[in-house]
N, C-alpha and C positions, 0 to 999 in steps of 0.2 A: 703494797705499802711497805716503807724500809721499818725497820727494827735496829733496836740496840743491839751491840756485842754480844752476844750470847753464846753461851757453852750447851753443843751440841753432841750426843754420847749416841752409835749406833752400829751396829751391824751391817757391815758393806754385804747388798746383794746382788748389786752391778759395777762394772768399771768400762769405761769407757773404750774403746779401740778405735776410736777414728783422731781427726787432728785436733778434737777441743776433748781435753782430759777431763775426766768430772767422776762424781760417784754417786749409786745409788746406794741410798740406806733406808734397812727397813727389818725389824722396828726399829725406832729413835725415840728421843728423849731431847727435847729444850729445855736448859737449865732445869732438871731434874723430872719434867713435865713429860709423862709420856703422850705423843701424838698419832693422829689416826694417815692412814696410808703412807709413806714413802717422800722422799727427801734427798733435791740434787744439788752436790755441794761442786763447784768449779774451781779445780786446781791441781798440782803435781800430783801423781799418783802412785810415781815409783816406787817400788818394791810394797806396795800393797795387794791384796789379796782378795776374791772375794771370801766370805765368809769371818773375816776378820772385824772383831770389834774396835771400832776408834772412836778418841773425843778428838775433837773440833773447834776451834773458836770463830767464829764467824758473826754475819750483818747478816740476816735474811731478811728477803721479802715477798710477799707474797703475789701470785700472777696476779695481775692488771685484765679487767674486761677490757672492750673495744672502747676506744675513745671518738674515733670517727665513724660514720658510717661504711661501711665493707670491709672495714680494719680484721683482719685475722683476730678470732677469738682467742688467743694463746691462755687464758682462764679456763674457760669450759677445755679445750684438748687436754691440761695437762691435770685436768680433775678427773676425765673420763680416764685416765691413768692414775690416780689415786696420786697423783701428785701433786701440795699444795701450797710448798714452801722450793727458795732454794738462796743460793749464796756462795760466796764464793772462799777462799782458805788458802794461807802460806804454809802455817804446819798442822802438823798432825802428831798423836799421840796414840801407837797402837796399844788397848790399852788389856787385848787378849790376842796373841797370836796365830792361836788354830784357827784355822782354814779350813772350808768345806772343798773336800777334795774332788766331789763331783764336779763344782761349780768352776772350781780352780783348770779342772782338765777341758771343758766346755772353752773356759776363757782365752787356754792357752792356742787352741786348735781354730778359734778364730782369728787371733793376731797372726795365727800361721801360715795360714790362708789367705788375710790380706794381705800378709808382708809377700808373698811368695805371685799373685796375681800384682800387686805393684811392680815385684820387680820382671816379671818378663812378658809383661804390655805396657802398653803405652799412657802419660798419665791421663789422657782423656779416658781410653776404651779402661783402663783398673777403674777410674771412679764408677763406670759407669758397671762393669761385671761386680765390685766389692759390693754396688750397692743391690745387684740382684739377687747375688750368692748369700751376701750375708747381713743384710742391711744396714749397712752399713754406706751411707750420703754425704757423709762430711768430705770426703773426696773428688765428689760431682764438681763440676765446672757450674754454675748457676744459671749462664748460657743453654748448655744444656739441660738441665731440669726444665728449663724454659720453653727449649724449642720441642721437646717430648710434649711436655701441657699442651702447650699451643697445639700440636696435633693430634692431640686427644689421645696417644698412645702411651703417657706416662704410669700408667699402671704394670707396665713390662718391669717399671727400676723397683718396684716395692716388692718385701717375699708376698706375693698373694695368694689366694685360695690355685691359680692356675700352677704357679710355682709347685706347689705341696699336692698337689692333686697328681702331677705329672712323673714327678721324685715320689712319694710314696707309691701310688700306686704304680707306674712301672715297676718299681723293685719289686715290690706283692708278686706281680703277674710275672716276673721275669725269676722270681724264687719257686714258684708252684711247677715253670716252664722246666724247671732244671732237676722236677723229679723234687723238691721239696715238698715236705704233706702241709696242708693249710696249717693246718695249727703252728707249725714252726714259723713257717715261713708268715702267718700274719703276725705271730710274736717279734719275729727279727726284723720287719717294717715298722712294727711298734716303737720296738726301742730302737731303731732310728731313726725316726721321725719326731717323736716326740723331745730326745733332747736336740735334737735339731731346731725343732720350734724354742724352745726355750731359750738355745743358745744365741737366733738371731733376735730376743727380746718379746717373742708371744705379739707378736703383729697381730690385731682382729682379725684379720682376714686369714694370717695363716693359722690363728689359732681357732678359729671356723673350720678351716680346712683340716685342719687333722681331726677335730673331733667328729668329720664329717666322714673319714677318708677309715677310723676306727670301728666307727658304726657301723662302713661297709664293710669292713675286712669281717669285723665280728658276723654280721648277716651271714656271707659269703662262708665263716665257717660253719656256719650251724646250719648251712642249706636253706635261711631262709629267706625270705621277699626282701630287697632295699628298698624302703620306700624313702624317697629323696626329699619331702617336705616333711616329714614325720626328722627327719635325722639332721637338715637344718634349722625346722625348730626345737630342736634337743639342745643344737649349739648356741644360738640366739638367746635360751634361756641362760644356759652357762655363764655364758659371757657379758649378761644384762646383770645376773646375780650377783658377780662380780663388783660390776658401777654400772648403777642406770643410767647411768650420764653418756654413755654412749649411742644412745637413743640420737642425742645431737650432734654426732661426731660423722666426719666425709668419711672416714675409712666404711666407721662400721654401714652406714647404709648407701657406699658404693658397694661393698662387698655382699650385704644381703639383698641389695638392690638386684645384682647380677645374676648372684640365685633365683632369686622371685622370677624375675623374666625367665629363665631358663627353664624351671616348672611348670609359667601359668602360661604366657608368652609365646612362648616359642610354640608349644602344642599348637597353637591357633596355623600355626604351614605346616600342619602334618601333609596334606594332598600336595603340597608342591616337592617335587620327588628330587629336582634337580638343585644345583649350588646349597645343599644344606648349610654350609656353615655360615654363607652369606644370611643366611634366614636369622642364624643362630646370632651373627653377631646386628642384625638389624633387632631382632627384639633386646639384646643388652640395651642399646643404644636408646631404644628408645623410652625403656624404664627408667635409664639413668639420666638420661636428658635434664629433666628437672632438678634432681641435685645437684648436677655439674653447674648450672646455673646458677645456683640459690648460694654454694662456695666460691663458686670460683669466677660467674660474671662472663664465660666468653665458652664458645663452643666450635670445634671443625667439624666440619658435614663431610670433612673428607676424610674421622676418621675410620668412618664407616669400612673403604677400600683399603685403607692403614692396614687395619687390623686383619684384615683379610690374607693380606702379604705377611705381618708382621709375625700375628698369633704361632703358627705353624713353624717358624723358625723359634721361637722361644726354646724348645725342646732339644733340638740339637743344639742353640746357644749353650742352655745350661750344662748338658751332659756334655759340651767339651771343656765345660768352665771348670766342672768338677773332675774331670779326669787330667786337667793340666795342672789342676792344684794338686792331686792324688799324684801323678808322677814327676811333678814338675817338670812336663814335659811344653819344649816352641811348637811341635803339632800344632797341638791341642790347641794351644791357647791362639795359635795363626789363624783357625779357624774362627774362633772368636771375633777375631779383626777385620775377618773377613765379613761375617753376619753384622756386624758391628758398623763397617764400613758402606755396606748396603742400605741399614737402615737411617743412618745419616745423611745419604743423597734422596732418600724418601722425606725428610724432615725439611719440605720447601711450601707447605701449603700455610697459607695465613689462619690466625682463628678469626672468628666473629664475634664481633659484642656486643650481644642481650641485654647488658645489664642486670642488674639482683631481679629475677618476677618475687611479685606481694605471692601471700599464701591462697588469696585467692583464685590468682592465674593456676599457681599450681594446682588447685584444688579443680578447676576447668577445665584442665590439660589432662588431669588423671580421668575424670569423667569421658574426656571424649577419647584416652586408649581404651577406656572398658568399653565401651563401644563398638570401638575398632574390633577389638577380637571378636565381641560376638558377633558384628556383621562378618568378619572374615573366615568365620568358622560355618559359617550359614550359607557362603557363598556368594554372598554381597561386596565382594571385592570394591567394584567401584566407590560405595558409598562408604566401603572402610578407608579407603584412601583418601574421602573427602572430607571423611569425621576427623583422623589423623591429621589432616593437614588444618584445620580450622583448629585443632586442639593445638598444634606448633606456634601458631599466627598468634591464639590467645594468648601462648606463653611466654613468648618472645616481644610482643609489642608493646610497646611504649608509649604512652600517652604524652604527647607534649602537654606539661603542666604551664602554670601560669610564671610569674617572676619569683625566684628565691636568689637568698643569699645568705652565704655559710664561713664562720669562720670556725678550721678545721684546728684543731690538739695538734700542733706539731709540737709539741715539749714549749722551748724555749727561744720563740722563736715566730712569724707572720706567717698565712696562706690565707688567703680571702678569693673566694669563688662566687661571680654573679654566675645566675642562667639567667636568659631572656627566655622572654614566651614566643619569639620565633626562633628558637634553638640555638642562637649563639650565646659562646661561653668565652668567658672572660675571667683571671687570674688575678689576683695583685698580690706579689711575694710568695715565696714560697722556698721557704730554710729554716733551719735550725743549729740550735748550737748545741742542742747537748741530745739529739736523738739521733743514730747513725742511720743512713740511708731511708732519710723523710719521705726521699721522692719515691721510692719501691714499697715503704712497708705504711705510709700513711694518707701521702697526696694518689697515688695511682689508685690505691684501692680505693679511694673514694670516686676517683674517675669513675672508673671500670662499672664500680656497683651501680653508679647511676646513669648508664649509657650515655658518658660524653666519648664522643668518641675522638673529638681535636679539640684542642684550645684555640678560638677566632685571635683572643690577642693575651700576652702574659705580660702583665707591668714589675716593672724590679724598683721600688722606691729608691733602693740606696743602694750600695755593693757590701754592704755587711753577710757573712753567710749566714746569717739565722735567716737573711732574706733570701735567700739565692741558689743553695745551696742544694736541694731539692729542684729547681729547674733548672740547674746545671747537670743535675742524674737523668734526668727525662729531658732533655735534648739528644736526639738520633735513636730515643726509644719510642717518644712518646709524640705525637702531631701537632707543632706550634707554629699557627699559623703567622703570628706578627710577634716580636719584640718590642716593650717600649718602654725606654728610659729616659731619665732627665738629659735634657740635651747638653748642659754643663756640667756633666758628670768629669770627675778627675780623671783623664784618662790613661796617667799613671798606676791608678789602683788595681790592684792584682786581682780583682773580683771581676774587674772591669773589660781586662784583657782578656781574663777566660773566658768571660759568656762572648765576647767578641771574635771569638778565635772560635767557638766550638758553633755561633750561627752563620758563621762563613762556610764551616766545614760543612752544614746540612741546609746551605740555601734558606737562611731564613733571614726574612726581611726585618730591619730596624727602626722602629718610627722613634721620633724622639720628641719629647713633651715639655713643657715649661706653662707657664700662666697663659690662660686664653684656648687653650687646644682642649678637644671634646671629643669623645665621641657617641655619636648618637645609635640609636637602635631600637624603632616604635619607639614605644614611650617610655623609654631607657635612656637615661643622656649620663655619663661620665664626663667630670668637669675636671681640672686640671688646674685648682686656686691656689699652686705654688710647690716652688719658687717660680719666680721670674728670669726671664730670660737672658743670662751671663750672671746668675746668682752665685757668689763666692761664699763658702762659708764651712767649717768642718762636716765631715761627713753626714754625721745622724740631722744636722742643720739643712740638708740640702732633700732631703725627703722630700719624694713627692706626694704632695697632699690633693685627694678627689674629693669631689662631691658628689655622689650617685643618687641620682633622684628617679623614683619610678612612681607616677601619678602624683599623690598626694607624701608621699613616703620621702626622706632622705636623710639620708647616711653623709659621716665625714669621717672620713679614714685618712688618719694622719703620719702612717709610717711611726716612724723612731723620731717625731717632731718634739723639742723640747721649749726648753725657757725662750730663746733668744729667736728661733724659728718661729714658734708659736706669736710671739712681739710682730714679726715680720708679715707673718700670714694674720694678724687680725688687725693691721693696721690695713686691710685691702679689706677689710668688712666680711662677715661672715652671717648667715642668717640660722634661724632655728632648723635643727632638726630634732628625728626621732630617735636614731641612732648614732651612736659615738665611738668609734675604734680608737679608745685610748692611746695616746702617745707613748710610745717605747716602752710597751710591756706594762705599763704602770709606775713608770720611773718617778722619783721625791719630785722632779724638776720640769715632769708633765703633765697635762691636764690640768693646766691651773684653773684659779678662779675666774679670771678674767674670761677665760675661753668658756667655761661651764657657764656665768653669764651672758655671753652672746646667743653661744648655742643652742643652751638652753635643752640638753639632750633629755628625751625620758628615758631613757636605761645606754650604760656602755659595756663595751664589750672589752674585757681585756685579757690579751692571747700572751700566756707565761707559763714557763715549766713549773712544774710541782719541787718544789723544795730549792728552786734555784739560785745558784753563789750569788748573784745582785741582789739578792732579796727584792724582788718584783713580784706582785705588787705594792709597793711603800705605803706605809699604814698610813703616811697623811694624806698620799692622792685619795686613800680608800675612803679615810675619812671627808675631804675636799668632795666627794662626790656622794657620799649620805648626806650631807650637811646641805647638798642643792638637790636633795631629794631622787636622786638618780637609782635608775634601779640597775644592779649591777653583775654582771655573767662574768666567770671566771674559766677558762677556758683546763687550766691544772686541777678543778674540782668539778665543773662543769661539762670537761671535756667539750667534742665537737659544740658549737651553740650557731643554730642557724635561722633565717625568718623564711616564710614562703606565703604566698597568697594562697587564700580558700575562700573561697564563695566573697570575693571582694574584699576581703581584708587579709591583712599581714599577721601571720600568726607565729610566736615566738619559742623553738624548741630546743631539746639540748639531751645529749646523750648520755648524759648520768643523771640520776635520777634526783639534783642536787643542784642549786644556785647559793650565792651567798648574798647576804644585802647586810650585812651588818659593819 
């Protein structure tokens, strides 16, 4: 939620070093009001310091839950960080100059090191070492973060417990080696490791890993036992005390996810004597399995072999990473480009997609690993293999559900998604005008989470981008089987041209629709009741208007259809439905009366950003539709609002916990 101008007073305990400047502040004070956790303000930050106290004047607002289903929780991540506001600033008013001198030297020694890995690699391979060495991502190419995900090996780009595990403890082992006495030598792993963690930001995994990596040093000087689950639940407590809220976060329970298997897991191949590390990375794999699923919607089976090739170069990666930063030496860092350059032609396998599994699956899937291990610790191999792979199947499979239909929160702006109950899926619009990159961060994830894996057909009512402009991003990312627009579309318009120009380039076919044209599918029919075929008339005028009927059920989804369009389409007759996609957002000059009289809708739907410059939706359509009894979903309060059949009827849902009818 936005906020008024407010005057914000705090002590900076981060500053930013990648290419989006910002600051962290902690404690703070809003207009005079002290708040709880930390606060990130987005703006110039030169010649600031951390440790420096500054006021501020700023808008904040607060993170946003998920508004469609699979949407990235960016609420809960940046709470499980005690982060709960943020906003952005032209100036600033340093209003105490001292500086914390530890933090300041922390700060400087990593711009030093990014700047110094920028300049003597390449800017693919710097994004990709600034972001191992020092976590620093804002560098990454998004391509790449992509294609690491996709093959399951993106845990190499973040500092992880492996990172911290392999730097700390070599040094350990490699000080004791050199005639150092434990107690020195675990002290001077101490103090460098520890403001090393700090310095890359206290990542959960790395900040697992050093309280993990301390407890051993400390054992190891007092001669006594490391017990490995006794010292990660040490750290699991730390870092829960911290914010319980990480309970729900991918880091923390890929990171203790990894652990766990490696404890409980992995013992079950103690008898198999050969390929350990294959053993080692099959039980990660398959601890993790479920969470990668439940985030992120898609899995490789191949990164099984990845990791196999990958893990082991990790090691010489970073220690030439670190000694070409240390000497600023082209060695070093050639080597880099070398390991670097290896694992980019390994980055050719596709992922798979699962789709989000319910908690139940999950809950099915973890029952039949417990199984697993005890039959394979008992020597029941076969029937471990057959319980594991029944626990996959349960987790992974997807029931074709019956008929639903969703219209998704793109801001300000159309996406409406049929499924049929024989699998195909169907599009109408898909843009926005005031959310950047709809098609990646709103429409995919929604795909993804619900196992569509192509679009059969995507319709574009008009060439406006709040319509388009998202299946204009996922064109040559994303699988669209058909196009289909108004056959009298302007073919001067520059919206027109591009989606023209970019389904040449990936072979995709163009059907084109006008009054009369349908398509069917069982007992799915899409009608097409305007415009009519060489219909001239401004843009928002030339919308195409469907009629989607599934059994007893039907929807009218009228695009951006206003006064003079609406005249034209209800002079062809129109019959009741149950559903109503309001015209253009909820413009003063759509959804009139006349059409709420024909249609006769029982509830509409209307898809409009939260606070938007048109002021959509117009108090009198709002009112025009109480006033015919209409019950009404707002898509900027409502978020996603979707219907689906259950047990023979259509049930109507929405993902905030909030409609409007007044």
């Amino acid at each position: 939620k936005e906020s008024d101008s407010c005057v914000v007073e705090g002590r900076i305990k981060e500053i930013g070093t990648g290419k989006t400047e910002y600051l962290k502040l902690e404690p703070y004070r809003i207009d005079g009001k002290t708040e709880k956790g930390n606060l990130l303000l987005y703006g110039r930050t030169k010649d600031l310091l951390p440790g420096q106290n500054v006021q501020i004047r700023s808008e904040l607002s607060s993170y946003e839950a998920p508004r469609n289903p699979g949407q990235f929780d960016l609420r809960m991540y940046y709470r499980c960080r005690n982060t709960y506001y943020s906003g952005f600033f032209d100036e600033y008013v340093i209003t105490d100059p001292v500086y914390d001198k530890n933090a300041v030297l922390l700060y400087r020694l990593k711009k030093k090191g990014i700047s110094i890995c920028r300049n003597y690699l390449s800017k693919q391979d710097a994004g990709i070492m600034t972001a191992m060495m020092f976590g620093e991502k804002s560098y990454m190419d998004d391509s790449i973060k992509e294609r690491y995900q996709k093959n399951g090996i993106a845990h190499i780009l973040a500092i992880s417990g492996l990172h911290i595990s392999m730097l700390g403890g070599s040094l350990y082992k490699l000080l004791k080696r050199m005639g150092m006495p434990f107690l020195l030598a675990g002290m001077a792993a101490f103090f460098i490791m520890l403001p090393y963690c700090v310095m890359i930001g206290s990542a959960v995994a790395a900040l697992r890993a050093t309280i993990m990596l301390m407890i051993f040093i400390g054992a190891d000087i007092k001669g006594r036992h490391y017990d490995f689950i006794s010292a990660v639940s040490l750290a699991g407590i730390f870092i829960l005390a911290e914010s319980p809220y990480y309970l729900f976060d991918a880091g923390f329970l890929l990171s203790f996810g990894a652990v766990f298997a490696i404890a409980v897991v992995y013992p079950c191949f103690d008898k198999l004597k050969k390929a350990k590390n294959l053993w080692l990375s099959l039980s990660v794999w398959l601890v993790l399995l479920p969470i990668q699923l439940w985030f992120f919607y898609e899995i490789s089976v191949f990164s099984l072999l990845l990791n196999f090739i990958v893990i082991p170069l990790v090691a010489p990666l970073l220690a030439a990473g670190f000694l070409g930063v240390l000497f600023s030496s082209d060695r070093f860092f050639f080597l880099c480009h070398l390991i670097l350059s290896l694992y980019e032609k390994l980055l050719v396998f596709p992922a798979i997609l699962t789709g989000k599994p319910s908690l139940f699956q999950i809950g099915a899937y973890l029952c039949c690993l417990l199984f697993f291990g005890i039959l394979f610790r008992q020597g029941k191999r076969k029937y471990a293999v057959f319980c594991i792979t029944i626990g996959m199947f349960l987790l992974t499979a997807r029931i074709e559900g019956g008929f639903s239909l969703s219209f998704l929160d793109v801001g300000q702006g159309d996406c409406i998604i049929i499924e049929s109950p024989s699998g195909r899926h169907y599009m109408i619009d898909g843009g926005s005008s005031d959310v950047s990159k709809v098609g990646k961060y709103r429409i995919l994830p929604f795909l993804k989470a619900k196992k569509i894996p192509a679009l059969d057909y995507v319709m574009i009512t008009h060439f406006d981008k709040d319509h388009y402009s998202g299946i204009e991003e996922m064109i040559g990312s994303y699988p669209i089987k058909h196009l289909g627009i108004f056959e009298s579309a302007k073919k001067q318009d520059e919206g027109y041209q591009s989606i023209l120009k970019s389904a040449k380039k990936y072979h995709i076919p163009i059907s084109y629709f006008s009054k009369g044209d349908e398509l069917k599918d069982g007992k799915i029919k899409l009608s097409c009741l305007f415009p009519q075929e060489g219909y001239q008339a401004p843009k928002n005028q030339q919308s195409l208007v469907f009629h989607l009927s599934y059994g007893e059920f039907d929807c009218l989804l009228t695009g951006d259809l206003e006064l003079e369009g609406e005249e034209a389409l209800l002079s062809m007759g129109i019959s009741h439905v149950e559903v109503l996609k309001a015209g253009h957002h909820g413009s003063k000059n759509a959804t009139t009366k006349v059409l709420l009289e024909q249609a006769k809708p029982e509830c509409a739907i209307l898809s409009c950003g939260a606070a938007n410059r048109y002021g959509h939706p117009h108090r009198e359509t709002l009112k025009r539709l109480k006033e015919a009894g209409v019950m009404i979903y707002r898509t900027d309060q409502s978020g996603a609002v979707w219907m689906e059949e259950k047990s023979r009827k259509i049930l109507i849902k929405y993902m905030v916990d909030h409609y409007n009818n007044k």
